[in-house]
Backbone bond lengths (Angstrom), bond angles and torsions (degrees), N, CA, C in turn:
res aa  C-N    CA-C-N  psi(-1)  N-CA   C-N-CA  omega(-1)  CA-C   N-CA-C  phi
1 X - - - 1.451 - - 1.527 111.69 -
2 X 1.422 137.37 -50.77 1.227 133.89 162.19 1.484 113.87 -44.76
3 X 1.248 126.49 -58.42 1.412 109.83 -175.20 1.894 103.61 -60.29
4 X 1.224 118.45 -25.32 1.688 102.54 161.90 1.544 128.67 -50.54
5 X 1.193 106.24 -23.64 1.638 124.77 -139.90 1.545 83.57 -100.33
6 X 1.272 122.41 -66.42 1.480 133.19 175.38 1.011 89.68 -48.55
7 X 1.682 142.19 -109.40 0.855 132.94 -142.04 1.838 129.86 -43.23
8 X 1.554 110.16 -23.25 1.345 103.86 159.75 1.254 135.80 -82.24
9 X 1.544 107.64 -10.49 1.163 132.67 171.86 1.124 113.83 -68.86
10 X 1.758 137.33 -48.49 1.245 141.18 131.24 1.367 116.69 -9.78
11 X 1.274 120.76 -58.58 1.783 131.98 -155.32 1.340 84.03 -79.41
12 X 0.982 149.83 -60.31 1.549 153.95 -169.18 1.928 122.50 -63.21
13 X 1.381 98.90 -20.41 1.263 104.93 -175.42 1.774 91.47 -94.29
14 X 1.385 107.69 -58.94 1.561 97.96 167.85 1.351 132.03 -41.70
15 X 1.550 125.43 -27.51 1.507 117.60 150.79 1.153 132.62 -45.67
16 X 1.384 91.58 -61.33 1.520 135.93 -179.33 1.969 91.95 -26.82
17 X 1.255 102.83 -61.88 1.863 110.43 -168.84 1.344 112.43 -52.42
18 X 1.170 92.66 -34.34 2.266 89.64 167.89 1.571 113.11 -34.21
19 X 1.226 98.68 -37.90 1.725 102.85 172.72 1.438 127.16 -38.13
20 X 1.320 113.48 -59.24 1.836 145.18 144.61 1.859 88.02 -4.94
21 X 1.620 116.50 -72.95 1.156 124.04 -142.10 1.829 108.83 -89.91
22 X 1.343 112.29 -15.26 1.315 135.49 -178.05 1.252 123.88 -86.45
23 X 1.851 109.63 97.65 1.644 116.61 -134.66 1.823 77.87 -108.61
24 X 0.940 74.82 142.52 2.116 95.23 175.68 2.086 101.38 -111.33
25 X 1.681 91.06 154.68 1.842 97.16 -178.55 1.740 96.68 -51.44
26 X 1.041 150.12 -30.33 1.754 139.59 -140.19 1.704 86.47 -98.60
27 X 1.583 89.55 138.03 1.597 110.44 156.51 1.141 150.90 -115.61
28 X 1.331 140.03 121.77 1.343 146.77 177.34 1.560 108.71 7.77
29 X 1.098 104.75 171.10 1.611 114.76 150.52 1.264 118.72 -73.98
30 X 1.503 105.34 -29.54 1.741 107.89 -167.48 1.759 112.86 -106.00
31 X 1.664 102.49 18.29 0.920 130.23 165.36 2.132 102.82 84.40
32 X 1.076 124.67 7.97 1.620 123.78 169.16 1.382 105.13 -74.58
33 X 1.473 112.47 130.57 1.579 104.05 155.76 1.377 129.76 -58.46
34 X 1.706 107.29 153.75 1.191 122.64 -165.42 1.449 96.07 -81.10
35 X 1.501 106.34 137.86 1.971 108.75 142.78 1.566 107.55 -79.57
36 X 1.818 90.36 165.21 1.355 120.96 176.65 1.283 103.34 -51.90
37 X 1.373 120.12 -40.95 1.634 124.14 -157.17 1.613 104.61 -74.61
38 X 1.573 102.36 -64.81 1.766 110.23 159.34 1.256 120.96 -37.72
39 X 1.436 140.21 -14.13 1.312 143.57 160.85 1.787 121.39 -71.90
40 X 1.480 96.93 -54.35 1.292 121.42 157.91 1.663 129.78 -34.73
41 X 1.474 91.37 -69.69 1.250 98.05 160.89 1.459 154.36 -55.43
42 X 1.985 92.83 -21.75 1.460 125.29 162.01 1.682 104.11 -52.25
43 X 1.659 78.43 -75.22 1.563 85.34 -160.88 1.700 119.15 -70.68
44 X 0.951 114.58 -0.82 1.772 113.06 139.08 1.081 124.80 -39.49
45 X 1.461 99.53 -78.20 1.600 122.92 174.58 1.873 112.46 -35.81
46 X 1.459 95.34 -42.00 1.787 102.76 -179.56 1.326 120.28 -37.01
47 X 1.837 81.61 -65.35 1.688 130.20 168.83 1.500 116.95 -9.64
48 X 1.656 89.76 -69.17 1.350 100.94 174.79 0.881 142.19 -80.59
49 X 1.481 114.67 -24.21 1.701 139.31 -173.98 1.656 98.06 -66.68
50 X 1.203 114.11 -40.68 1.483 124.44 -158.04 1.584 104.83 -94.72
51 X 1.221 123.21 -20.82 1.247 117.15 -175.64 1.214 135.30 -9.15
52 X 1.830 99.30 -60.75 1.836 103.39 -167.67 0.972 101.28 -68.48
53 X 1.294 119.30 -52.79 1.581 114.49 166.91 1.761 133.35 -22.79
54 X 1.176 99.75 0.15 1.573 107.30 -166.66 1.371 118.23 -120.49
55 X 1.581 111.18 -5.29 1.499 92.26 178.65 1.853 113.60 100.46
56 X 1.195 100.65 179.68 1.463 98.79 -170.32 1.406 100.22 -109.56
57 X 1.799 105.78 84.20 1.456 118.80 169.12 1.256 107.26 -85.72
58 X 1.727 105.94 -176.74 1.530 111.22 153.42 1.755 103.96 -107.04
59 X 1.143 111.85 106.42 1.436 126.34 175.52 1.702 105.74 -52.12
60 X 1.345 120.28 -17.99 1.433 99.81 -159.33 1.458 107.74 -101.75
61 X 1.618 88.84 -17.09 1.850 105.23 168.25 1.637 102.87 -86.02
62 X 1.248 131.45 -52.94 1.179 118.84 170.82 2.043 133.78 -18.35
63 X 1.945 74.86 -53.32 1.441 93.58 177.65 1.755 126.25 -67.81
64 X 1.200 92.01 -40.15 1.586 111.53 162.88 1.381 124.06 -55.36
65 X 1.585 111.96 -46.16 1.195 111.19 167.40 1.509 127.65 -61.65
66 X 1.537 94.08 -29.56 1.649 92.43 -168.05 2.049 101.37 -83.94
67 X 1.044 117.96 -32.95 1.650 136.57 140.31 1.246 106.34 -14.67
68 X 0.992 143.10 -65.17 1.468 141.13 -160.71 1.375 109.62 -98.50
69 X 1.345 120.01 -47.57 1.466 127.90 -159.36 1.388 116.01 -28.57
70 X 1.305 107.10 -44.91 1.559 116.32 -162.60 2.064 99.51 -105.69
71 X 1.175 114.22 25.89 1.867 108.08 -152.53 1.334 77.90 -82.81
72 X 1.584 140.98 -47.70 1.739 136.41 -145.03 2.116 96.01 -70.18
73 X 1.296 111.06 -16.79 1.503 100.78 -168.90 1.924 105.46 -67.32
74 X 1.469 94.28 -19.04 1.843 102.25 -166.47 1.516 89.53 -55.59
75 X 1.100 140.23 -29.71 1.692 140.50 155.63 1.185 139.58 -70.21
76 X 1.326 135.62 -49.46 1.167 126.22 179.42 1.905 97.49 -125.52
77 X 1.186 117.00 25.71 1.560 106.39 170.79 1.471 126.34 79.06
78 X 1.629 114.79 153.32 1.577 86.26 174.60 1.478 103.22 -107.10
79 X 1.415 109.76 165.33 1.184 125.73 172.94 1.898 119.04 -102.23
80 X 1.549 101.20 118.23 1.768 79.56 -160.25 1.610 92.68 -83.87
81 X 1.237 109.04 176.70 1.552 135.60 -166.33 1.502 113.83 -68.31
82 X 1.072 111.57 -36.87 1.714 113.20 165.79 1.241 101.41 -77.28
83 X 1.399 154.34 12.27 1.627 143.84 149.30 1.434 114.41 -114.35
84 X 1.439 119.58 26.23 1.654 110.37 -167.25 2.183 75.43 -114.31
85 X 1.634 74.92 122.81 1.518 81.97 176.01 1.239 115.14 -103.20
86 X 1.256 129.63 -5.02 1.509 144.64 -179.50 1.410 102.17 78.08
87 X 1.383 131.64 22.54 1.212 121.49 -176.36 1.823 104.31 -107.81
88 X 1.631 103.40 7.01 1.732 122.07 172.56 1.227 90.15 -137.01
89 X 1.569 97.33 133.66 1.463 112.66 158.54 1.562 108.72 -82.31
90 X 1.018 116.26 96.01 1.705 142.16 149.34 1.641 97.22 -25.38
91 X 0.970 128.01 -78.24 1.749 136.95 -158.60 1.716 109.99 -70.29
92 X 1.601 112.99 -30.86 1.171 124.37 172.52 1.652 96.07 -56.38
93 X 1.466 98.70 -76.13 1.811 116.35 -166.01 1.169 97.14 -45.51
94 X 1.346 140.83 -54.53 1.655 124.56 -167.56 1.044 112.10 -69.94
95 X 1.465 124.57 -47.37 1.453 121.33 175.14 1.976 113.98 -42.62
96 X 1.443 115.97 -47.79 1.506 120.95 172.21 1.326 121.16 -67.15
97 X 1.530 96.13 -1.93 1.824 96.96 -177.07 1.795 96.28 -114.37
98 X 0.712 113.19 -25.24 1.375 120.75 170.87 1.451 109.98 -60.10
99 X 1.857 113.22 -62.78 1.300 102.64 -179.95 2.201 123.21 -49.06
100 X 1.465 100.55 -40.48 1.364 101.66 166.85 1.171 117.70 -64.03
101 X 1.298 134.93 -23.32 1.284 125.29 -179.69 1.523 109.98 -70.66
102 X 1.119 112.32 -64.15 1.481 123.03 167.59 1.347 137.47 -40.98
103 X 1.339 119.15 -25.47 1.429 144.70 168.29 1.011 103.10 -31.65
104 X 1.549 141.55 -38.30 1.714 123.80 -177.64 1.392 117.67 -70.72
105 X 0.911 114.36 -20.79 1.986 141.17 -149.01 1.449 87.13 -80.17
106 X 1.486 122.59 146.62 0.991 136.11 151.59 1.756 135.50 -56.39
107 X 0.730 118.57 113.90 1.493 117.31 -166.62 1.436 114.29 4.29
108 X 1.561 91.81 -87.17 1.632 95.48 162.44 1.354 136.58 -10.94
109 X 1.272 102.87 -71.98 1.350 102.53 -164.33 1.668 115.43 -78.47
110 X 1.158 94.14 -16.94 1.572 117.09 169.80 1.277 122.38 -70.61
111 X 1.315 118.47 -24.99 1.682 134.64 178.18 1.562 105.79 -86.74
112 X 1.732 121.50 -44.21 1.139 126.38 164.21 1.191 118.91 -53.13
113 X 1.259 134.14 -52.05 1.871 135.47 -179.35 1.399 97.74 -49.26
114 X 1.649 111.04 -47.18 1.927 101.06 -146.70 1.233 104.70 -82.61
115 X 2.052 114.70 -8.25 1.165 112.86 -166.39 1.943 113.90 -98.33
116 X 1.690 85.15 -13.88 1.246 104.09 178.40 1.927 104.24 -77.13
117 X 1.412 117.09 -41.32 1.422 110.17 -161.53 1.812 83.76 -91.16
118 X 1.120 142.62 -20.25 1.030 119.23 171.20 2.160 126.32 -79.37
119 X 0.970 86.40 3.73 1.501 110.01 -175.06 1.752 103.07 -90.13
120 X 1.765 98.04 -33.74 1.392 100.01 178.25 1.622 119.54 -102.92
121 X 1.268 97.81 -0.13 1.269 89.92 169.36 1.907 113.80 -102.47
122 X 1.501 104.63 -15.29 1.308 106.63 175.56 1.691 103.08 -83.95
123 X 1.183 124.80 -10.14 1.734 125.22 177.45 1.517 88.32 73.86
124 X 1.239 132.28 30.40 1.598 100.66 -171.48 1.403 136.37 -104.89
125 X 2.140 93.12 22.88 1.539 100.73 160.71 1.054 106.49 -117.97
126 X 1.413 144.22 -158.88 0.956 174.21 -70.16 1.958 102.01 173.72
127 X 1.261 95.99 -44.67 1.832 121.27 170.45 1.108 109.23 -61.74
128 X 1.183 103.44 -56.82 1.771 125.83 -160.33 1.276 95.70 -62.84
129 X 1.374 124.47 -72.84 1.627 130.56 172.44 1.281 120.20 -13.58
130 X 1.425 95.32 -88.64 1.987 107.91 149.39 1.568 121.05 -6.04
131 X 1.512 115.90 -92.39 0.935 110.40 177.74 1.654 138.53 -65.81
132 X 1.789 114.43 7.56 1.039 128.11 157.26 1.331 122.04 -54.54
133 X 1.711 83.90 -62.54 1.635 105.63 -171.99 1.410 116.10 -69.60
134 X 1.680 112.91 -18.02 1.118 112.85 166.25 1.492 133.27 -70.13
135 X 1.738 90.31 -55.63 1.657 79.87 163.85 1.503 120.69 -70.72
136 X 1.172 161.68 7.84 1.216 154.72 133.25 1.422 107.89 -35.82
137 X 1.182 122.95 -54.15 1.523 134.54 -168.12 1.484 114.68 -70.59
138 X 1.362 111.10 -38.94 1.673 131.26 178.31 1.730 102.72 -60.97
139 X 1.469 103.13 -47.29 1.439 108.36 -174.56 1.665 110.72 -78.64
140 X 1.411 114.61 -13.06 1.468 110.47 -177.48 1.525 100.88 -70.04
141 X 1.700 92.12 -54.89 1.544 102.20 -172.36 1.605 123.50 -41.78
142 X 1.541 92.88 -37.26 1.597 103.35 -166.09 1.855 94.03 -71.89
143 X 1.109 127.45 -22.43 1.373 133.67 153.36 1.639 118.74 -11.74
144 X 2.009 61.14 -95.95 1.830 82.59 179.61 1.663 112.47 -52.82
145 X 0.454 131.17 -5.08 1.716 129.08 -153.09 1.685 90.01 -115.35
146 X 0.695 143.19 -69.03 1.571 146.26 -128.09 1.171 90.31 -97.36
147 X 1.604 111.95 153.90 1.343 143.54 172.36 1.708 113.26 -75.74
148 X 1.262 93.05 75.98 1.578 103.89 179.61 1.572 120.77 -65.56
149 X 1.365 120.37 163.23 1.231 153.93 -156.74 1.840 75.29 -83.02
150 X 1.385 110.49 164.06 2.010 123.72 -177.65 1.429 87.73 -79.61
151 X 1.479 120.50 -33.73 1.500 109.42 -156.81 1.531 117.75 -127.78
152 X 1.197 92.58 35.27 1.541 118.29 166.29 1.500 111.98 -67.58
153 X 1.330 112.28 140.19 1.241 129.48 -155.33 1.735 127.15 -98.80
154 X 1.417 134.48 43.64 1.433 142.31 -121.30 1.404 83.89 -66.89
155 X 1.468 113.87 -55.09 1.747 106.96 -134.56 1.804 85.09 -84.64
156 X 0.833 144.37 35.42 1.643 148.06 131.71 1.322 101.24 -60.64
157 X 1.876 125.59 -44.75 1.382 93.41 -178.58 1.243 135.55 -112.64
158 X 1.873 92.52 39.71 1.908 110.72 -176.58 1.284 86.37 -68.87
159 X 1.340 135.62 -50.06 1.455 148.69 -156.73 1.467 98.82 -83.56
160 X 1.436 140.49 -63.83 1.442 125.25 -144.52 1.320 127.21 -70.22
161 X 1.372 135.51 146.95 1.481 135.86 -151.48 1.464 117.03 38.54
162 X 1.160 140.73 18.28 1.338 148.50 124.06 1.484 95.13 27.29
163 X 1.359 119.28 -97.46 1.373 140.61 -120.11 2.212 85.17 -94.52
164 X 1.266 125.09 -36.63 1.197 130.14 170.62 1.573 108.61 -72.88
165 X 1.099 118.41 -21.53 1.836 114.62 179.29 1.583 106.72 -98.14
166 X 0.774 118.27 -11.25 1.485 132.42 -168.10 1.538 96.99 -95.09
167 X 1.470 120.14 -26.08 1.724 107.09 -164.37 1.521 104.71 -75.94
168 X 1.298 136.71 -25.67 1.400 137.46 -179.52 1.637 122.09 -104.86
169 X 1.058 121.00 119.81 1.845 115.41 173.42 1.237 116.92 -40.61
170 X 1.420 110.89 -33.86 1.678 100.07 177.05 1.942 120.10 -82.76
171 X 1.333 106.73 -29.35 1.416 108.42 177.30 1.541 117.47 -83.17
172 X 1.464 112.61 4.23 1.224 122.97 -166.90 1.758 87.76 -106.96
173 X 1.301 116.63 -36.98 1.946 104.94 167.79 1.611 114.46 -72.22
174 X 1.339 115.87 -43.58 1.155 104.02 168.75 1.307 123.94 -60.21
175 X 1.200 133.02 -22.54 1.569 140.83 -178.67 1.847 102.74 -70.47
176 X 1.410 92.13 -45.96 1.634 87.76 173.61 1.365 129.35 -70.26
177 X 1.457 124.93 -7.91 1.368 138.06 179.71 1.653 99.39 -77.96
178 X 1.595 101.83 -64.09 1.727 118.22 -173.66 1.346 99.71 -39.57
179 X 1.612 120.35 -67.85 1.278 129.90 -171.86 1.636 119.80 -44.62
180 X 1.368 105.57 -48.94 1.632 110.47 171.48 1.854 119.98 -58.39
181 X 2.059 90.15 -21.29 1.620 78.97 177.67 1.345 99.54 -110.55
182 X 1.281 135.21 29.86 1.449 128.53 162.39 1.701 102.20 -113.19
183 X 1.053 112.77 1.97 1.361 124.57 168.78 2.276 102.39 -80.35
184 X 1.218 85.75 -38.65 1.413 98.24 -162.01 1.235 101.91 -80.08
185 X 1.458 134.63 -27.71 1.623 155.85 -172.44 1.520 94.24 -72.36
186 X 1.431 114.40 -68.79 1.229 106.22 172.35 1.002 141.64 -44.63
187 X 1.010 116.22 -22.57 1.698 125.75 -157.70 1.506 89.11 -103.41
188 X 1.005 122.14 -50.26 1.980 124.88 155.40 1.308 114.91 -17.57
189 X 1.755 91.73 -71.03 1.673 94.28 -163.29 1.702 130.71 -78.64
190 X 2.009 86.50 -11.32 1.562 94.05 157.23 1.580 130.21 -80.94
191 X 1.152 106.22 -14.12 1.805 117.83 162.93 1.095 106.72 -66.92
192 X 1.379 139.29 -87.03 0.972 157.22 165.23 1.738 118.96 -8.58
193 X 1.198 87.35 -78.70 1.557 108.59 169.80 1.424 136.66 -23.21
C-alpha cells in the first residue's frame, strides 16, 4: 500500500509543476512575469517573515493554507482580478480543477488539501483570514516592486482585497505602507509615462 501512496503522490506532484508554467498579470523586478508558484512561494515566505506579528496562530496550518490556495490554477490558469467579470465562478472552477488535480493522492491526503483550500476560500479560521489578507498583500507588493507594463493600472490596487486586508490590525498597517507606495508608483508612472 505505501508504494501506492508514493507513487500517486509522485503523479500529483508532477501536476502540481504546471504551477512553474502558470504566469499571473504581476511582474518581476526584471520586468518577466510572475508564475503561480513564484507567488506562492512569496507568500510563504510573507507567512513566515511576519509571524510574530500575528498572534497566537498555528503557523503550520497557516503555511499550508497559503500552500494550497492557489494549487487548482495548475489546471485551468489564473485569472487576474481586473478580468474576473463575475460572469464565471472562479471558486466553483478551481475547486473542479483541484479535485482532478488531486485524484492521484490517497484519500487522505486528498480530503486534507480540499479541506484545507476550502477553509481558505471560506476564510473560516483565523488562518484562513491571514492568509487571505496575506496573499492580497504579497500581490500588492509584487506590484510595487515589478517592472510594470507603461499602462499598468496602480490605483486598481488602492481598492483591491480591501475587505481581506482590513480583517487583521497587523495586515491593515502593512496595507497602509503598500498603499503609500502604490500611491508613489503612480505618481512615477504618470511622470514618466
Amino acid at each position: 500500500m505505501q508504494q501506492d501512496r508514493i507513487l500517486g503522490a509522485l503523479a500529483f506532484l508532477r501536476e502540481a509543476e504546471r504551477l512553474k508554467d502558470v504566469l499571473r498579470s504581476g511582474h518581476t523586478s526584471s520586468g518577466r512575469r510572475e508564475s503561480v508558484a513564484e507567488h506562492t512561494w512569496r507568500l510563504c515566505l510573507m507567512a513566515l517573515v511576519f509571524a510574530d506579528e500575528l498572534g497566537g496562530i498555528d503557523m503550520a496550518k497557516l503555511l499550508k493554507l497559503c500552500i494550497v490556495h492557489d494549487l487548482g490554477e495548475a489546471i485551468g490558469g489564473d485569472i487576474p482580478a481586473v478580468m474576473q467579470d463575475g460572469k464565471t465562478d472562479k471558486t466553483a472552477q478551481e475547486r473542479a480543477d483541484l479535485i482532478i488535480l488531486t485524484q492521484a493522492l490517497d484519500p487522505a491526503r486528498r480530503a486534507e488539501i480540499l479541506g484545507l483550500w476550502e477553509e481558505y476560500e471560506a476564510a473560516s479560521s483565523p488562518e484562513a483570514v491571514l492568509a487571505k489578507g496575506l496573499d492580497k498583500l504579497e500581490t500588492i507588493l509584487q506590484h510595487n516592486q515589478g517592472k510594470n507594463p507603461a499602462d499598468f493600472d496602480y490605483a486598481f490596487n488602492l481598492a483591491y482585497g480591501r475587505r481581506q486586508t482590513s480583517a487583521h490590525a497587523f495586515l491593515a498597517q502593512v496595507r497602509d505602507i503598500l498603499d503609500e507606495e502604490t500611491r508613489a508608483r503612480a505618481a512615477d508612472s504618470q511622470r514618466t509615462g
